[in-house]
C-alpha positions in Angstrom: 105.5 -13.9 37.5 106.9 -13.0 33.6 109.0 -9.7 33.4 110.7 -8.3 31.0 114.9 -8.5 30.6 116.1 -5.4 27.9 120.0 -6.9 27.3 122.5 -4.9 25.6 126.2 -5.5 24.8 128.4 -4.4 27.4 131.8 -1.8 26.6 134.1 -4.1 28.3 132.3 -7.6 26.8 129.6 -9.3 27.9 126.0 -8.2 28.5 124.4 -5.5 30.7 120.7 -6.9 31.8 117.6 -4.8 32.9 114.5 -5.2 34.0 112.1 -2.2 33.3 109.4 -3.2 35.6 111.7 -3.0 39.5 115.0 -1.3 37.5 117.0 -3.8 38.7 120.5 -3.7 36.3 123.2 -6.4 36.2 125.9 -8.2 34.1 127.1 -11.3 32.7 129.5 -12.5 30.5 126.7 -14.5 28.5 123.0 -14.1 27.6 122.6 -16.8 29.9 124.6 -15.5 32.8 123.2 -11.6 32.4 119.4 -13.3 32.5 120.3 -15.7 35.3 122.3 -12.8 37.2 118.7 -10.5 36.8 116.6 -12.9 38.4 118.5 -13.6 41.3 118.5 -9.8 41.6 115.1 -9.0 40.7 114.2 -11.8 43.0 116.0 -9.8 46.0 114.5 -6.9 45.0 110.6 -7.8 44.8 111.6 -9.7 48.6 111.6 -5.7 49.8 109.4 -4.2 47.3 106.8 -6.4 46.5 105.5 -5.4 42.8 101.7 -5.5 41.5 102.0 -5.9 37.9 99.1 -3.8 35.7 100.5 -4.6 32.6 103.9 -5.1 30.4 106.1 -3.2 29.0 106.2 -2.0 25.7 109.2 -2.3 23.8 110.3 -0.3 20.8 112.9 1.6 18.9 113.3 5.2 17.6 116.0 6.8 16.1 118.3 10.1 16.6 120.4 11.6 14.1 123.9 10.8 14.1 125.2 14.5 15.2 123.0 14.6 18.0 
């Protein structure tokens, strides 16, 4: 099953990974580690909630302005 992985930079270093389609969120200090860290969880997750997947995500930007 492909999912998606959304990683961002972490505050504190390192990356903060989540998957959009089961919300699972984790860490690592790496790409690598942050992926690898979200499927393991993911993994645990879909053993409990089994997911039927109708499609993926769609992944874009938009922009505030700066005093918001």
């Amino acid at each position: 099953m492909e999912l998606s992985a959304v990683l961002s930079p972490a505050p504190e270093g390192g990356y903060v990974a989540f998957n959009p389609e089961t919300g699972t969120t984790t860490q690592g200090e790496t790409v690598e580690e942050a992926l690898a860290n979200l499927r393991e969880a993911t993994e645990l997750y879909l053993e409990e909630f089994p997911l039927v997947v109708s499609g993926r995500p769609l992944l874009t930007t938009f922009e505030v302005p700066e005093n918001a």
